[in-house]
C-alpha positions in Angstrom: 15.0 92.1 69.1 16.9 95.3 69.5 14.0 97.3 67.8 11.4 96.2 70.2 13.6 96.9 72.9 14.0 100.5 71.6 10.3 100.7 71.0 9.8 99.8 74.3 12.2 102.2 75.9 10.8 104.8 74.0 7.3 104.4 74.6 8.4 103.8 78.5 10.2 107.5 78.3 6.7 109.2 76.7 4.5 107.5 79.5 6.8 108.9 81.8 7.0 112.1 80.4 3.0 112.5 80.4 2.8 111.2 83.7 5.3 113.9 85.3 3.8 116.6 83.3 0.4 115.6 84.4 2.4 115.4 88.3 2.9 119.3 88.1 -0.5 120.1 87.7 -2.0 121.6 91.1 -4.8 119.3 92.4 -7.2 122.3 91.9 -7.4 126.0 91.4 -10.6 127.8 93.1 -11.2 131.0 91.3 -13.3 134.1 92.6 -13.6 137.6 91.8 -13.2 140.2 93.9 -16.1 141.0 96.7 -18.3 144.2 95.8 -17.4 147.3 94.7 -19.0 151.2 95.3 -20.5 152.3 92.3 -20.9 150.2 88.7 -20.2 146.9 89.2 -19.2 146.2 85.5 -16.1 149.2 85.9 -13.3 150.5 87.8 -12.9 154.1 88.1 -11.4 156.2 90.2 -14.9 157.8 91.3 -15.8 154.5 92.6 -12.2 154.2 95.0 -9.9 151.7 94.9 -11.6 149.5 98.2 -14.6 147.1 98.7 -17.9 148.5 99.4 -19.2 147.6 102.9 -21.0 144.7 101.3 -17.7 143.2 99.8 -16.0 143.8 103.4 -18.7 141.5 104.5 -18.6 139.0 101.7 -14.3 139.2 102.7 -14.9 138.1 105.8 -17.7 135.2 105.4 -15.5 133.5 102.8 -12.4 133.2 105.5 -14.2 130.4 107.2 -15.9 129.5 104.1 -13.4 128.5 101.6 -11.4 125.8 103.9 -14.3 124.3 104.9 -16.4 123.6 101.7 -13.0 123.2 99.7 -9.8 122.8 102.0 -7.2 125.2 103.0 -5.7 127.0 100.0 -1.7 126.1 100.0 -0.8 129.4 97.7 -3.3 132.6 97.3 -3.1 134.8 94.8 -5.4 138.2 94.2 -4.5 141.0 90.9 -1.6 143.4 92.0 -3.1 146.9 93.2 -3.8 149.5 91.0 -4.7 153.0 91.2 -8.4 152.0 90.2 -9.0 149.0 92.6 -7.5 146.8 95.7 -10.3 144.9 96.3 -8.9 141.6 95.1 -6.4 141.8 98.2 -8.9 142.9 100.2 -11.5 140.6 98.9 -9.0 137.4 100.3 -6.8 139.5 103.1 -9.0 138.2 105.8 -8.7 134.6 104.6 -5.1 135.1 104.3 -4.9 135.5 108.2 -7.4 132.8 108.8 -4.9 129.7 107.3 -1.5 132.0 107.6 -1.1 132.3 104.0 0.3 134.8 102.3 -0.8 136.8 99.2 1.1 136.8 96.1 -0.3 140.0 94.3 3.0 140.3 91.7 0.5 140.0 88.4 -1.4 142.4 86.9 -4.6 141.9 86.0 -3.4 141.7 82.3 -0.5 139.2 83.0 -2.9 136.0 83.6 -1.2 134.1 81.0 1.9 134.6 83.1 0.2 133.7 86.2 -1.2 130.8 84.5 1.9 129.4 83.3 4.4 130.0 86.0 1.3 128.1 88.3 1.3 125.0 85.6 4.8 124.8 85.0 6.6 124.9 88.8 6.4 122.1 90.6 6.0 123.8 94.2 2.2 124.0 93.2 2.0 120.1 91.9 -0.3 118.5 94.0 -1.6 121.9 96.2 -4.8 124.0 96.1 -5.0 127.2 94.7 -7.0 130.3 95.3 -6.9 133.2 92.7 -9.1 136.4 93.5 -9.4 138.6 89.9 -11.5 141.0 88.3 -14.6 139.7 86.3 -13.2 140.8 83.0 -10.6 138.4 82.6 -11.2 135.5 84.5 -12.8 133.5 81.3 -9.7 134.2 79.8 -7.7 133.3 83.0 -9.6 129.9 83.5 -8.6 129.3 79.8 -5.1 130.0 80.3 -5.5 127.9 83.2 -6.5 125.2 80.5 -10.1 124.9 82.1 -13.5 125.5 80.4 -15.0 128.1 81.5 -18.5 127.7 82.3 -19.5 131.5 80.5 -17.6 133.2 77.5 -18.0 136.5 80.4 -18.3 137.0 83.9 -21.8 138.7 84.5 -20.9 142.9 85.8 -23.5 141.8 88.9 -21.7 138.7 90.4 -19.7 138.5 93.1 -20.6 135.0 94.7 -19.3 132.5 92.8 -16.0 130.1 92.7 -15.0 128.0 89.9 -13.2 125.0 90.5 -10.8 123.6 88.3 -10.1 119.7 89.5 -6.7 118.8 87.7 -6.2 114.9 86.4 -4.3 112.8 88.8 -2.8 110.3 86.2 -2.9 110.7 82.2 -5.7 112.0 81.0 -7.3 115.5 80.0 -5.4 118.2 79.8 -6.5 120.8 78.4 -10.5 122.4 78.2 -10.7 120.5 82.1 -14.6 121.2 83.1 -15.1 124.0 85.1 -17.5 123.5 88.5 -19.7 126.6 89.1 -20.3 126.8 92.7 -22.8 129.6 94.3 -20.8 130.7 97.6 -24.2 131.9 99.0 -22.8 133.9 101.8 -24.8 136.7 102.2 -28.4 137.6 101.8 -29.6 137.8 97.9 -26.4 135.8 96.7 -27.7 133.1 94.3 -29.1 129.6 95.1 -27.9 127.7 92.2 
């Protein structure tokens, strides 16, 4: 009797283990890359400035009352720290920022998005809450991964700039790890993509 007590009470401690892990997961994370950028689209370079082209100013401001109401108001924002080469991912969200009196955490570097990734998954002030990250195109495959997502392309296409990938988290046990990715065209401004 005293074995399939201790079965018992171990299997009970497991299930409740992968039921709080799965607790401290963030209900979902909405990620976007910055709004356009002067010059080549697939670089940063001083020659091209740091800031959003008037065209990514515009995109900055159409997705302030566009991201609460197709997804809900983010709880935490984060955007790449500022570099010498580019802002634009603080830009790119400032103006939704002020919208739902949110503020920006820009502490990571756009190289750190393992650390973003797992300071997000492993504190329990983001269980439950919605996420928004602003990054640059070339690591947000490898950010969605980190993020334990599927991303829907191996590379961000150099040309896009309207797009947010959703990662939905599990409520209860289930998948944790290669979560599908949705794909979702923002189609904000004229010539952004339909599907």
């Amino acid at each position: 009797m005293g074995g399939v007590v201790s079965i018992y009470c171990g299997l009970q401690f497991w299930m409740e283990l992968v039921i709080m892990s799965s607790e401290l997961f963030p209900a979902q994370i909405l990620i976007i890359r910055h709004g356009e950028k002067p010059g080549d689209p697939g670089t940063d370079n001083s020659a091209d400035g740091p800031d959003l082209s008037t065209r990514g100013y515009e995109r900055a401001g159409a997705l302030a009352p566009y991201i609460p109401a197709t997804f809900t108001k983010p709880d935490f924002l984060f955007a790449t720290q500022a570099s010498a080469n580019s802002n634009r991912p603080v830009e790119t969200i400032t103006p939704l920022a002020l919208a739902i009196n949110v503020s920006i955490n820009s502490d990571y570097d756009e190289k750190h998005y393992a650390k973003l990734a797992s300071d997000i998954l492993k504190s329990e002030q983001y269980a439950g809450k919605t996420l928004l990250i602003c990054w640059h195109h070339g690591t947000i495959p490898d950010l969605t991964k980190a993020l334990l997502g599927k991303p829907p392309a191996d590379k961000w296409p150099s040309t896009v700039f309207d797009r947010v990938w959703q990662i939905a988290y599990p409520t209860a046990n289930g998948k944790s790890k290669d979560l599908p990715v949705t794909n979702i065209p923002q189609k904000l401004l004229y010539g952004d993509q339909d599907q």
